[in-house]
BADOTI-335134 format. One record per residue (C-alpha): z, y, x; residue in three letters. Coordinates in steps of 0.02 Angstrom, whole numbers, padded with zeros to 5 digits, always signed. Layout:
residues N
ZYXAla
...
END
This chain:
residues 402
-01327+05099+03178Unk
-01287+05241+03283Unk
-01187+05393+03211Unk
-01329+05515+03272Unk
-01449+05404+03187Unk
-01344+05405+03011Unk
-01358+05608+03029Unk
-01528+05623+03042Unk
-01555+05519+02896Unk
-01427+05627+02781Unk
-01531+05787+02851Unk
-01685+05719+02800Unk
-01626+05679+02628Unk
-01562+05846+02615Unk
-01671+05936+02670Unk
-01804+05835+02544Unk
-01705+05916+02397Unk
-01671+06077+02454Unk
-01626+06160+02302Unk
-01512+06033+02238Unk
-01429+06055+02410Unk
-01408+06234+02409Unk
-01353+06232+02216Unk
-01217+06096+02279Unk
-01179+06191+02405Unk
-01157+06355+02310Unk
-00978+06316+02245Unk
-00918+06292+02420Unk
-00986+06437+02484Unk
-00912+06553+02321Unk
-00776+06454+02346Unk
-00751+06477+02524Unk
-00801+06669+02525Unk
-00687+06692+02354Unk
-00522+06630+02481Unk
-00573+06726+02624Unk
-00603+06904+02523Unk
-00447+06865+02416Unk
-00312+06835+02568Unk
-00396+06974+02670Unk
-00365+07078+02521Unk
-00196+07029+02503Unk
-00151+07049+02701Unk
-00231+07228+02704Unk
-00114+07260+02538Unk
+00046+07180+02631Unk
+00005+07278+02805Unk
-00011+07437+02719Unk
+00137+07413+02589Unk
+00245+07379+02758Unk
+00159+07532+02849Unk
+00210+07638+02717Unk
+00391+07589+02678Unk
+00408+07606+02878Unk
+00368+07799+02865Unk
+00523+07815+02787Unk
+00610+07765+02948Unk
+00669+07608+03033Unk
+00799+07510+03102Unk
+00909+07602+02967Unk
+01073+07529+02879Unk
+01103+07651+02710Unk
+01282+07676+02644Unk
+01299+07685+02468Unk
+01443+07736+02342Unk
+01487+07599+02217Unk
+01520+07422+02219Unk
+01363+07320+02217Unk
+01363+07199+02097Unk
+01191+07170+02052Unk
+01020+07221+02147Unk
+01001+07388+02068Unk
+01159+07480+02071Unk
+01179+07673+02019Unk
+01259+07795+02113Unk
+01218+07950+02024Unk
+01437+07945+01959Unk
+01503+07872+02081Unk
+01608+07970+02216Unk
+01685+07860+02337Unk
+01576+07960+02493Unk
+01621+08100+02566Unk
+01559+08183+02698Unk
+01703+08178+02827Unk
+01668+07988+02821Unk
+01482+08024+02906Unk
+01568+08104+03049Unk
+01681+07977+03069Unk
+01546+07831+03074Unk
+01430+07978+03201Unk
+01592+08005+03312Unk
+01667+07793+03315Unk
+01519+07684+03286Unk
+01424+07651+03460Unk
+01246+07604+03471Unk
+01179+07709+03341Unk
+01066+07869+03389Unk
+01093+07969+03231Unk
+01197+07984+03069Unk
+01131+08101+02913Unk
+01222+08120+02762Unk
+01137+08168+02581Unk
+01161+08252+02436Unk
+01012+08264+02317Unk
+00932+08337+02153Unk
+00808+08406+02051Unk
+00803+08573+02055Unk
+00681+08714+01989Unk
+00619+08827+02146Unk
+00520+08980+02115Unk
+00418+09097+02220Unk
+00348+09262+02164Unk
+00262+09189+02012Unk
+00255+09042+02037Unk
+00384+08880+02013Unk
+00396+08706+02015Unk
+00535+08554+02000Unk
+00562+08484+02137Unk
+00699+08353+02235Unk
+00808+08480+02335Unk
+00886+08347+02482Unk
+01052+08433+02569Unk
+01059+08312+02733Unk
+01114+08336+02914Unk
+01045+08387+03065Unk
+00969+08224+03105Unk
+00902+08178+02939Unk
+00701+08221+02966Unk
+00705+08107+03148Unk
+00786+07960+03056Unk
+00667+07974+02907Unk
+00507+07983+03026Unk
+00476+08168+02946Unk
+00382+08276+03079Unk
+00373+08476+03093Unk
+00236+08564+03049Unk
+00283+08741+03062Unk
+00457+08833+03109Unk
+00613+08748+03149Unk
+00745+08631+03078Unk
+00918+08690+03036Unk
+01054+08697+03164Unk
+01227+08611+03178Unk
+01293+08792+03164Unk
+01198+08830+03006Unk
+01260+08676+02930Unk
+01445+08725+02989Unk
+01408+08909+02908Unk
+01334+08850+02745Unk
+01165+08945+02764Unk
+01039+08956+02645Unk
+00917+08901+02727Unk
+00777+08776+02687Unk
+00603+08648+02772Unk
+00481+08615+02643Unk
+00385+08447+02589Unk
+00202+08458+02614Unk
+00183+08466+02417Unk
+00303+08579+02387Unk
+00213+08713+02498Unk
+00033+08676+02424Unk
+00125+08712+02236Unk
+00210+08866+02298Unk
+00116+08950+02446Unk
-00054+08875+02418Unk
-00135+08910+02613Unk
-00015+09043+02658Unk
+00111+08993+02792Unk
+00285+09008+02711Unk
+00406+09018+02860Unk
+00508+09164+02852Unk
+00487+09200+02653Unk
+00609+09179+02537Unk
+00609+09064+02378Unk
+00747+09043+02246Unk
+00802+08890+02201Unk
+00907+08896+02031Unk
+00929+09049+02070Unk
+00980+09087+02236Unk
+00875+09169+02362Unk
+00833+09039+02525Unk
+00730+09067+02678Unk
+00607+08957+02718Unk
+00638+08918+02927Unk
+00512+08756+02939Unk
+00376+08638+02811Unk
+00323+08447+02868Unk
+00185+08355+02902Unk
+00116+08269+02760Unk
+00178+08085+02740Unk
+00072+08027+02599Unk
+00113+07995+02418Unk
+00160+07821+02370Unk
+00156+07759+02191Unk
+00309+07772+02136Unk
+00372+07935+02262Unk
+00312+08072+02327Unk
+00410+08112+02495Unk
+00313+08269+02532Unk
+00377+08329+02367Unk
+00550+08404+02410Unk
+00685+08517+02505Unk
+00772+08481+02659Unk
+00921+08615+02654Unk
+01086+08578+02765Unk
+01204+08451+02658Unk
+01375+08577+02651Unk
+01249+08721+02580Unk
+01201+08585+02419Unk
+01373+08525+02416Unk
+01467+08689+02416Unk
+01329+08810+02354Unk
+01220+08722+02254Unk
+01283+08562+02171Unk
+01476+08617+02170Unk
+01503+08439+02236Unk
+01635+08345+02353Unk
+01559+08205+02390Unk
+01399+08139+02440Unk
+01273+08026+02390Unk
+01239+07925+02532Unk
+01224+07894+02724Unk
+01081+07860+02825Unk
+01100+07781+03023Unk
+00990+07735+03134Unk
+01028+07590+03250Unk
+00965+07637+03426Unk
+00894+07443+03428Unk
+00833+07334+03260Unk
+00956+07199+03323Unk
+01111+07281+03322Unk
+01091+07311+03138Unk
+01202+07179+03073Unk
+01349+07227+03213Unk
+01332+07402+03159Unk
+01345+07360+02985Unk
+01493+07264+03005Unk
+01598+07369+03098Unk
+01543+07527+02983Unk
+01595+07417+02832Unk
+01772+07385+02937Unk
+01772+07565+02971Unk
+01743+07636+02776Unk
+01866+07498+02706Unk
+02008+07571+02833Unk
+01967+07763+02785Unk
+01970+07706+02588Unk
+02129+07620+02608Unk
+02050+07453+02535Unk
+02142+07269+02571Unk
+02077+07138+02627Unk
+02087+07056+02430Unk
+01996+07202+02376Unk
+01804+07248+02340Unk
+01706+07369+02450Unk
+01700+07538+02331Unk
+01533+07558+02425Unk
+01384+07459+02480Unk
+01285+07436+02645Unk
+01101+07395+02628Unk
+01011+07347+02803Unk
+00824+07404+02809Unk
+00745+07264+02879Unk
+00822+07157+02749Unk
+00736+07271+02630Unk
+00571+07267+02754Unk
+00592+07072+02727Unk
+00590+07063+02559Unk
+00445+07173+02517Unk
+00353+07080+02656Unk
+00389+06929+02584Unk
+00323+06981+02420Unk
+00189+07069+02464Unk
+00151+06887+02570Unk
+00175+06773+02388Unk
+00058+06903+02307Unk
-00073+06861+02459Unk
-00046+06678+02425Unk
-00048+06674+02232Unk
-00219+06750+02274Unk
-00289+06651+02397Unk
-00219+06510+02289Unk
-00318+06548+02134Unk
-00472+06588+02249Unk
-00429+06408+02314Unk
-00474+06323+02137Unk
-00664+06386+02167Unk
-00649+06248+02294Unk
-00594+06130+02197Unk
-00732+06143+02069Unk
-00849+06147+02229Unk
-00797+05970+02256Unk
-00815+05892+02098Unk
-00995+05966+02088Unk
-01039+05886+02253Unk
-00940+05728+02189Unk
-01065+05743+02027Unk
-01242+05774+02134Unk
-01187+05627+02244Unk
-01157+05500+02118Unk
-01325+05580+02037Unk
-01409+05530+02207Unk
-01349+05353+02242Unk
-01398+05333+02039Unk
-01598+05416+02119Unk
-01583+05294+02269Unk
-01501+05111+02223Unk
-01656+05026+02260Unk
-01660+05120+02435Unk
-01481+05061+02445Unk
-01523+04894+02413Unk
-01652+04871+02531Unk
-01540+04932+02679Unk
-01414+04809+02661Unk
-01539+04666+02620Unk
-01607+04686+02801Unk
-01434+04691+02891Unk
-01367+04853+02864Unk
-01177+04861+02853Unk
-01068+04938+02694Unk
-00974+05034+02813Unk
-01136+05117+02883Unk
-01199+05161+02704Unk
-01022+05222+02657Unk
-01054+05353+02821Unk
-01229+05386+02772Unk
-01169+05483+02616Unk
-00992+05534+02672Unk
-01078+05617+02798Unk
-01193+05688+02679Unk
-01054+05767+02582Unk
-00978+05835+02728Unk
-01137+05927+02800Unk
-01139+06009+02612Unk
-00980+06065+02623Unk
-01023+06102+02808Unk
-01144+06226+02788Unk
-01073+06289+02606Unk
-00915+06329+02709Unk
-01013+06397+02865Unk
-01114+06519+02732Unk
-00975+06577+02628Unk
-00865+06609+02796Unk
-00985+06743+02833Unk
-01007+06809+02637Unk
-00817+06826+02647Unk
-00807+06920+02794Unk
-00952+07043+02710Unk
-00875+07052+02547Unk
-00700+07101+02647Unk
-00789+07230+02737Unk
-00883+07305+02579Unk
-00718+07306+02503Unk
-00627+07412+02638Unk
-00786+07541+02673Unk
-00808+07572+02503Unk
-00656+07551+02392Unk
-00558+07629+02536Unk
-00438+07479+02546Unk
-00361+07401+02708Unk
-00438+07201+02726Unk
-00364+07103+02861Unk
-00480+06971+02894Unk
-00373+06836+02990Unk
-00438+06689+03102Unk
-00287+06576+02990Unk
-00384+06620+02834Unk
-00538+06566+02927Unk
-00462+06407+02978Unk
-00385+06382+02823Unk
-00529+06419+02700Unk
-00658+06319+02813Unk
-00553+06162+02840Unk
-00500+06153+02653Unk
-00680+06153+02635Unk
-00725+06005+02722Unk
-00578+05935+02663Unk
-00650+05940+02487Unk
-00805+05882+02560Unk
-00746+05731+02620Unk
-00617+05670+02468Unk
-00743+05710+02327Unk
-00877+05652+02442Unk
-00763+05465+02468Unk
-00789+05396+02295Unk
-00991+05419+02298Unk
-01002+05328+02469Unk
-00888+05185+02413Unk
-00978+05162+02283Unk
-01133+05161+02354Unk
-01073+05054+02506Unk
-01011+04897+02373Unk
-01172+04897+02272Unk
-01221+04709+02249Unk
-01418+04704+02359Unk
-01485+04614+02224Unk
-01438+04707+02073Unk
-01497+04877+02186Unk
-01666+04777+02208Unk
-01691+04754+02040Unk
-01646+04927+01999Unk
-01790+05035+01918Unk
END
């Protein structure tokens, strides 16, 4: 019997119970749309987590104080930076475009009568380019001013809404424990992130927090910015070589600091960002699953309905092999159109879910692919048992069958 034949006979029986169909078919297509929402979901979430961590600047390696012996390491005590060893790395380390040193703290700032507490950042001249912070209003301090110790200061987005409210604050004058400090520039907002705000703080230049401010020597860390994202790993090895010469250290001996490579840190958060997106589309997966064995069920239910049907067939010459396609392909073309339908409810629900929740939703072609082949996957292993069956039933005992 022709193939074309064998699929026009499975339509027919289909279609002649269509609501057993479409109720058989309704796990694939939750199940389908569930994995398609779910891993569009997920990619939106990992695109956006990556988006925002990249605000903060890229292609930069950050030198810390202390020796790292565990993946959270605190710095706050430790003093084995200072800032001479900044210009040492800006002046001898090629193929980097900038080098910014930090010193940082809460600290309360007040204007008129108003105050808040807020992270005051002393940094260099390069910091707001490396950290992808743009200019709203004013200027950014100078080398000289950082040479003369000014008090001068650029204000977070946040910090100006708390303080100023709309009135532009360049050229006023805010205290910060204390001490008078003229406001010379604000940013553009960034965006808050869970965890940080980095529109909520003070840029002011790093010798004014260190000698004015803190009453510090050293320095907290150093930021630089590799002119290319594959130079990283030279640069950090020949800063590392550089440090370990300036601290005196042998070749026996520790690091007293610790070099941390951004893309490595990019990596990581992708990659976990990519598990959650997984674990998601995994659990969506099981919907699948229990798609299958409820086609397996309604299958079994209809070669029980037709064994007499079954029976005549192969009593007038019909082969097991072509019954055994007759409802494999039967399973298949449910899974084939629950798949087909919940493609499109997935794409929907995605859509729904970005317009109105306000969240990114990637919806991929691979999750597509993935979702819809898994599909008739399912179709076709829960769908192999039925058609087995039904292809080895004895004709006799299916003729006798009431």
């Amino acid at each position: 019997m022709l193939i074309f034949d064998l699929f026009k006979m499975a339509i027919r029986s289909l279609i002649a119970n269509t609501m057993r169909t479409f109720l058989t078919a309704l796990g694939m297509i939750i199940g389908v749309a569930s994995v398609i929402s779910m891993i569009s979901i997920g990619e939106g979430a990992r695109q956006q987590t990556l988006s925002t961590i990249a605000k903060f600047g890229t292609n930069i390696i950050t030198i810390k104080p202390g020796k790292k012996k565990t993946r959270h390491v605190s710095s706050d005590n430790v003093n084995t930076l200072v800032l001479e060893d900044a210009e040492a790395i800006n002046t001898l380390i090629p193929l980097i475009t900038g080098v910014a040193a930090q010193v940082y703290r809460s600290a309360q700032i007040k204007y008129g009568n108003k105050n808040t507490n807020t992270t005051v950042r002393g940094t260099g001249i390069k910091y707001l380019e490396i950290a992808n912070f743009t200019l709203y209003q004013g200027r950014y301090f100078s080398s000289q001013e950082v040479r003369s110790i000014r008090r001068v200061a650029i204000l977070g987005s946040t910090v100006v809404k708390n303080l100023f409210g709309d009135i532009t604050p360049i050229g006023k004058e805010i205290k910060i424990d204390g001490s008078n400090y003229l406001i010379i520039g604000s940013t553009i907002p960034k965006g808050a992130l869970s965890w940080f705000d980095p529109d909520d703080q003070i840029f002011i230049p790093v010798t004014t927090a260190q000698k004015r401010l803190f009453g510090v020597n050293n320095i907290q860390s150093i930021d630089i910015q590799a002119e290319k994202i594959e130079d990283l790993e030279i640069i950090k090895e020949r800063v590392e070589s550089l440090l370990r010469i300036r601290h005196g250290i042998r070749k026996t001996e520790e690091s007293d600091f610790h070099v941390q490579n951004s893309s490595q840190w990019l990596n990581s958060w992708g990659d976990a960002a990519k598990t959650f997106t997984y674990l998601l589309g995994g659990i969506a997966g099981i919907s699948l699953l229990v798609g299958g064995i409820g086609i397996m069920n309604i299958m079994l239910v209809s070669i029980t309905e037709r064994t007499k049907e079954i029976g005549i067939r192969i009593a007038i010459g019909a082969k097991k092999s072509e019954i055994m396609q007759q409802f494999l392909i039967e399973s298949v073309l449910i899974s084939f159109i629950g798949g087909g339908i919940g493609i499109m409810i997935g794409i929907m629900i995605s859509r729904t879910v970005s317009k109105i929740g306000g969240w990114d939703t990637i919806v991929s072609n691979q999750s597509i692919m993935i979702a819809f082949g898994f599909s008739v996957g399912v179709g076709i292993f829960f769908g192999y048992y039925p058609a087995r069956k039904a292809a080895n039933l004895n004709p006799i005992d299916a003729l006798r069958y009431e």
